[in-house]
ROFI-479915 format. One line per field, with one value per residue (C-alpha): residue number from 1; chain; x, y, z negated. Coordinates in steps of 0.5 Angstrom, whole numbers, always signed. Layout:
% residues N
i: c(NUM|...)
ch: c(A|...)
c1: c(X|...)
c2: c(Y|...)
c3: c(Z|...)
This chain:
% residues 350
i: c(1|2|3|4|5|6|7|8|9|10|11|12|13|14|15|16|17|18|19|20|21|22|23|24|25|26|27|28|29|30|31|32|33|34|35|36|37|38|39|40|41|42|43|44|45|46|47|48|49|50|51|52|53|54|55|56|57|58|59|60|61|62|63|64|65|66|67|68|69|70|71|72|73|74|75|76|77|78|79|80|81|82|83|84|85|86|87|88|89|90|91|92|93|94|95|96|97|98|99|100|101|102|103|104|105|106|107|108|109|110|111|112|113|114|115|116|117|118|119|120|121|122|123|124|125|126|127|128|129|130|131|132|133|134|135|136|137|138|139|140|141|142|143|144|145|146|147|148|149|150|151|152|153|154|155|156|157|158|159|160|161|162|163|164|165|166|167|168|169|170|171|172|173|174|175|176|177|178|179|180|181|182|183|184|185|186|187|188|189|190|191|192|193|194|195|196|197|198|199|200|201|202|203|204|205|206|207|208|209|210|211|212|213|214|215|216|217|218|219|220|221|222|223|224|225|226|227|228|229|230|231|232|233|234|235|236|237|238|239|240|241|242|243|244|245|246|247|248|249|250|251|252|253|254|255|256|257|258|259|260|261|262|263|264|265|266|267|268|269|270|271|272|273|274|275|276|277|278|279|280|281|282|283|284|285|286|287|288|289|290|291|292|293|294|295|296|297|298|299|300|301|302|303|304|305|306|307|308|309|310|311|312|313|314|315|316|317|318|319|320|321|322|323|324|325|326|327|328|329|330|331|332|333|334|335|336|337|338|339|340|341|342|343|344|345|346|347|348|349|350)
ch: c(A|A|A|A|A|A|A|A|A|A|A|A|A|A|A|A|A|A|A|A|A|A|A|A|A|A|A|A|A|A|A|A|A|A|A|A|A|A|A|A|A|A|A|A|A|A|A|A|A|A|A|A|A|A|A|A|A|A|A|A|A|A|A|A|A|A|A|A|A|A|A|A|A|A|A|A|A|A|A|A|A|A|A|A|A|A|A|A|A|A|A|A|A|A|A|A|A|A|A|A|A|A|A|A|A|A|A|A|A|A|A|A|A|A|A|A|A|A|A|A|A|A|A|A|A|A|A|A|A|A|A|A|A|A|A|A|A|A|A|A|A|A|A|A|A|A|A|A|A|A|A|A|A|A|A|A|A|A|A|A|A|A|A|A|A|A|A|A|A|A|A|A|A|A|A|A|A|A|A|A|A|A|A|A|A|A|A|A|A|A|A|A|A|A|A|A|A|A|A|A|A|A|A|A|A|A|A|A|A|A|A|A|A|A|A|A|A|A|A|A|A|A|A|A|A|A|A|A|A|A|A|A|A|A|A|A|A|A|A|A|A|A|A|A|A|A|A|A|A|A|A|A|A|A|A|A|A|A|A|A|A|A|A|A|A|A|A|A|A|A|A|A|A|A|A|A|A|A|A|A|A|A|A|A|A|A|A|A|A|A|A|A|A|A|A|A|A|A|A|A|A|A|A|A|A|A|A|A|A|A|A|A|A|A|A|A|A|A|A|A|A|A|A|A|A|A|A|A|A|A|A|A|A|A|A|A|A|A|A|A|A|A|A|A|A|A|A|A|A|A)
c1: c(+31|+36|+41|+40|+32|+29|+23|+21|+24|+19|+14|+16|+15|+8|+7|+9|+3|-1|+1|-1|-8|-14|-19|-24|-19|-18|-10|-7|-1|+4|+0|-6|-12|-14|-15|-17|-12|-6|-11|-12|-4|-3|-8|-5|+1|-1|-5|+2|+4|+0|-4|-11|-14|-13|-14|-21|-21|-19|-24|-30|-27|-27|-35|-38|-34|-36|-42|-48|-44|-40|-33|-29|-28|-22|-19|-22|-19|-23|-29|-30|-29|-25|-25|-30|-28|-29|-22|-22|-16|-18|-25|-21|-16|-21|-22|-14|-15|-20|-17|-11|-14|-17|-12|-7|-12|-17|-23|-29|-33|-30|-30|-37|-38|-33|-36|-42|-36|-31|-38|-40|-33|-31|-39|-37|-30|-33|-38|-32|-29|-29|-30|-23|-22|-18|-22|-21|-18|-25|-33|-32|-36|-42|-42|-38|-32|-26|-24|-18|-14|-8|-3|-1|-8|-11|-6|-7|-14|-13|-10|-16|-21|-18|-17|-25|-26|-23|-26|-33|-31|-28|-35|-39|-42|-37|-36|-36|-37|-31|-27|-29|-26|-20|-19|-20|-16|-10|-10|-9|-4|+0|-1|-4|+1|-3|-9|-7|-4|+3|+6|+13|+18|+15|+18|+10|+9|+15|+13|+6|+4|+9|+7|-1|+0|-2|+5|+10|+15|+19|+15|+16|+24|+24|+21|+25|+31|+29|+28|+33|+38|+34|+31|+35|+40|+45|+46|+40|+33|+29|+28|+20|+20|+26|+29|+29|+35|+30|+30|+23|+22|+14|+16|+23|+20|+13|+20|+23|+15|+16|+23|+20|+14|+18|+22|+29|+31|+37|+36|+30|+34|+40|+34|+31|+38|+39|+34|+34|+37|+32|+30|+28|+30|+22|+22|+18|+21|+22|+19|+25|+32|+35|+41|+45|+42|+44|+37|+30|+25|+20|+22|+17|+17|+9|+5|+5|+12|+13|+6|+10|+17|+13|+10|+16|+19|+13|+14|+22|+21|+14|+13|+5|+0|-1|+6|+5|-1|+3|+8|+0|-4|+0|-3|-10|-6|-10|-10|-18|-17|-23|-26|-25|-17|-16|-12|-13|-9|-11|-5|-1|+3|+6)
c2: c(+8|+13|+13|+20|+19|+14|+12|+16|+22|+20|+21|+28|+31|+27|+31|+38|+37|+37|+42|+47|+44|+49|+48|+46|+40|+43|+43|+50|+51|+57|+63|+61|+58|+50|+46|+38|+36|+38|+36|+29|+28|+32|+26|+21|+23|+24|+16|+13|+16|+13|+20|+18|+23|+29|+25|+23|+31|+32|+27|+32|+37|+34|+31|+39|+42|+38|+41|+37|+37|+33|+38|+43|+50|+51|+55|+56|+60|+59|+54|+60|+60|+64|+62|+58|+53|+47|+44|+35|+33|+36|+31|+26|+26|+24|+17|+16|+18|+14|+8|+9|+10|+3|+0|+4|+2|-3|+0|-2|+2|+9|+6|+6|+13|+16|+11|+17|+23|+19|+17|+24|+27|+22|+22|+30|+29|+23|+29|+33|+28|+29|+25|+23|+21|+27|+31|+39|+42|+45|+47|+55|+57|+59|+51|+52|+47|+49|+48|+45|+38|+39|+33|+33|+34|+28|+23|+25|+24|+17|+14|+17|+13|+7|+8|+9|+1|-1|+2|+0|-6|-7|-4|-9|-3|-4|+3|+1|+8|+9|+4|+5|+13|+11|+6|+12|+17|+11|+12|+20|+20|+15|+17|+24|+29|+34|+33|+37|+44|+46|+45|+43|+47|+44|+37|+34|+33|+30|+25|+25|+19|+14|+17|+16|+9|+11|+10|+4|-1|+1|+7|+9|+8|+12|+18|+18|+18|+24|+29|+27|+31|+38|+37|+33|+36|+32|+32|+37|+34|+36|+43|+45|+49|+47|+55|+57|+54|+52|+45|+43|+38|+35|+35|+31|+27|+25|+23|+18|+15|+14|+12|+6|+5|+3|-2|+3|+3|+5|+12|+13|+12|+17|+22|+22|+22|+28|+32|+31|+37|+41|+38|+43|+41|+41|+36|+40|+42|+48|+48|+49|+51|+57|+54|+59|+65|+60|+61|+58|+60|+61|+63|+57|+50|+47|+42|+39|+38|+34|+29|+28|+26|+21|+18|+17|+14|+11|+6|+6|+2|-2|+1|+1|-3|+2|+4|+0|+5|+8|+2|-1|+4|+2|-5|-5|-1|-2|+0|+3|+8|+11|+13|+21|+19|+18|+11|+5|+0|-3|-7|-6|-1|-5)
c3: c(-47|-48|-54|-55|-57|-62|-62|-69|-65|-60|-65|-67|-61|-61|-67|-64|-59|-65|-68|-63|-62|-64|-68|-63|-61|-55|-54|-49|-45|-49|-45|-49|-44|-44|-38|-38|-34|-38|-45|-42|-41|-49|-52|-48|-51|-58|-57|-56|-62|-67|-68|-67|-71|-67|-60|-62|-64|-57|-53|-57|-55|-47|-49|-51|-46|-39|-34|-32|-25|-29|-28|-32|-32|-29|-35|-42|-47|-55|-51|-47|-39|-37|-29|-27|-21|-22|-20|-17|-20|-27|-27|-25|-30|-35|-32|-33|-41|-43|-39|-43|-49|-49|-47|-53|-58|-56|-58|-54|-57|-56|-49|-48|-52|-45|-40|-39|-39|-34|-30|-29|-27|-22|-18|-19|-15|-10|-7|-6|-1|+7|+12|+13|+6|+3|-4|-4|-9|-13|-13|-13|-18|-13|-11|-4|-4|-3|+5|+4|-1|-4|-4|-11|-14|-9|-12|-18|-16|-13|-20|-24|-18|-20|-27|-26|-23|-29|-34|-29|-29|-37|-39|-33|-29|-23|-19|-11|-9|-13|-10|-3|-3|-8|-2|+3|+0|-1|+7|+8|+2|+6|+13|+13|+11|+16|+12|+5|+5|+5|-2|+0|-3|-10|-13|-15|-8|-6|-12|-13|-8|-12|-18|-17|-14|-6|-3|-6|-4|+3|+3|-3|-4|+3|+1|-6|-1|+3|-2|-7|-6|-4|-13|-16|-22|-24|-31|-32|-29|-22|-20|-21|-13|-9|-7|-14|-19|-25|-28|-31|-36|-34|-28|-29|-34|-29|-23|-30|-29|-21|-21|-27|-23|-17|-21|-21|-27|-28|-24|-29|-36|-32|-32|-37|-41|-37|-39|-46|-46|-47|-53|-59|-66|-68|-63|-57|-51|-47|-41|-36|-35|-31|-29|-25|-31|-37|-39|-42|-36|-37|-45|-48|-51|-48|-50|-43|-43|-49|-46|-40|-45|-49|-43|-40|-47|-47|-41|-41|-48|-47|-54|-52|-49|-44|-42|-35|-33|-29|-26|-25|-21|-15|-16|-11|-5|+1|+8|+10|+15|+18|+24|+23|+22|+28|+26|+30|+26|+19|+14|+7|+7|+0)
């Protein structure tokens, strides 16, 4: 890791996210709201660093919050819902949480406890999957699902379902379902770009595949090429969106992730150093870094970011049992196109 951050630094920005967590245990972005994808990466986060009391906290939180769809609300502001939807990524999430706890304490127990939560939540996003295999974004509130998939949100999505069998299989009530629409999905991330809307210009798209473990080996190393130059900062991180001069740290911190996952690590250090400078004395981050105006954009230090920086300090030093979680999740890649893809071909894509 880094020279610039020691383990003890680490665990003073692990902190920072406590601080910020509400009584209730949810844990909210600076404008005030909490949605479960953001919470799971805080508490995955706070696990790294030791700080049981206030994941435990959190996974309550998660327990009294979910729906009998087994989904979340989109946004909830003081355990109130304020937008309704149902978002796939956001379920989904909480199968990497909870894997990730068990892997980080070992607590079987704990385990069983989520086994129902993370059950409901992946059956919720297996439902919104289509026949070619991609998962729309959300059920709206009125229970129509959405009529189109995102691309960051499935990969996302692909690392949760597979996160899921092992938590299944750990529990020994293995998923098959899961399996089959995690081996679906696998197949549209890599060879389907025409299945998801247009979100190009953002960096999560370009990496997320890897990131997920869709998309490694040849692949991956050429899809890392191909934008590099369009969001990569020297000596700062990656832009958020590639026409806007602004750096963020999560995403920064999620490409060091990547770059690991892929085995190039000495790109992975380079970057992670890079963006150090976003770093606050109390050990939180600023979000993102206006480099044409020389300025903190937007003018806030967020939860997420620093969860995303003690993930990627996380893997780059192997201080946990978990800190492969991410290098793992591209472990099962297959190739299972389907009938409604229109592919005729079948074989790794490793």
């Amino acid at each position: 890791m880094s020279d610039q951050l020691r383990w003890e630094q680490v665990v003073q920005t692990a902190q920072s996210i406590a601080a910020v967590q509400e009584s209730d245990g949810g844990i909210p972005w600076p404008e005030g709201h909490v949605d479960a994808w953001n919470h799971v990466e805080c508490l995955m986060a706070m696990s790294v660093a030791g700080l049981t009391g206030p994941v435990r906290k959190g996974y309550d939180w998660l327990v009294r919050t979910q729906r009998a769809d087994g989904s979340w609300p989109m946004k909830l502001v003081g355990g109130r819902a304020v937008e309704q939807g149902g978002e796939s990524n956001h379920a989904a999430y909480v199968a990497v949480g909870a894997w990730h706890e068990l892997l980080v304490t070992g607590d079987e127990d704990f385990a069983r406890e989520m086994w129902p939560v993370v059950r409901s939540a992946l059956d919720f996003v297996v439902e919104l999957q289509t026949t070619r295999g991609e998962i729309v974004w959300e059920r709206a509130a009125d229970g129509r699902p959405a009529r189109y998939a995102l691309l960051t949100g499935c990969a996302s999505i692909y690392q949760g379902l597979r996160s899921g069998v092992l938590l299944g299989e750990q529990l020994s009530d293995p998923q098959p379902d899961w399996e089959l629409a995690a081996d679906q999905l696998g197949h549209v991330l890599a060879a389907h770009p025409e299945a998801f809307a247009d979100k190009s210009r953002f960096s999560m798209d370009w990496y997320y595949p890897i990131l997920g473990g869709a998309v490694r080996g040849p692949a991956a190393r050429a899809r890392l090429a191909e934008e590099w130059d369009t969001f990569v900062e020297p000596g700062l991180g990656i832009r958020c969106v590639s026409d806007q001069p602004w750096v963020t740290g999560a995403e920064s911190c999620e490409l060091v992730l990547t770059l690991d996952a892929v085995g190039d690590r000495d790109r992975a250090l380079k970057l992670f150093a890079d963006m150090q400078h976003l770093r606050h004395e109390d050990g939180s981050y600023w979000t993102g870094w206006q480099f044409v105006n020389e300025k903190w954009f937007p003018h806030e230090r967020s939860a997420y970011t620093a969860a995303a920086v003690v993930l990627a300090a996380d893997a780059l030093t192997e201080h946990t049992a978990a800190s492969g979680i991410f290098r793992d999740a591209g472990r099962y890649v297959t190739d299972r196109p389907t009938s409604a893809c229109g592919c005729s071909h079948a074989g790794s894509r490793a």
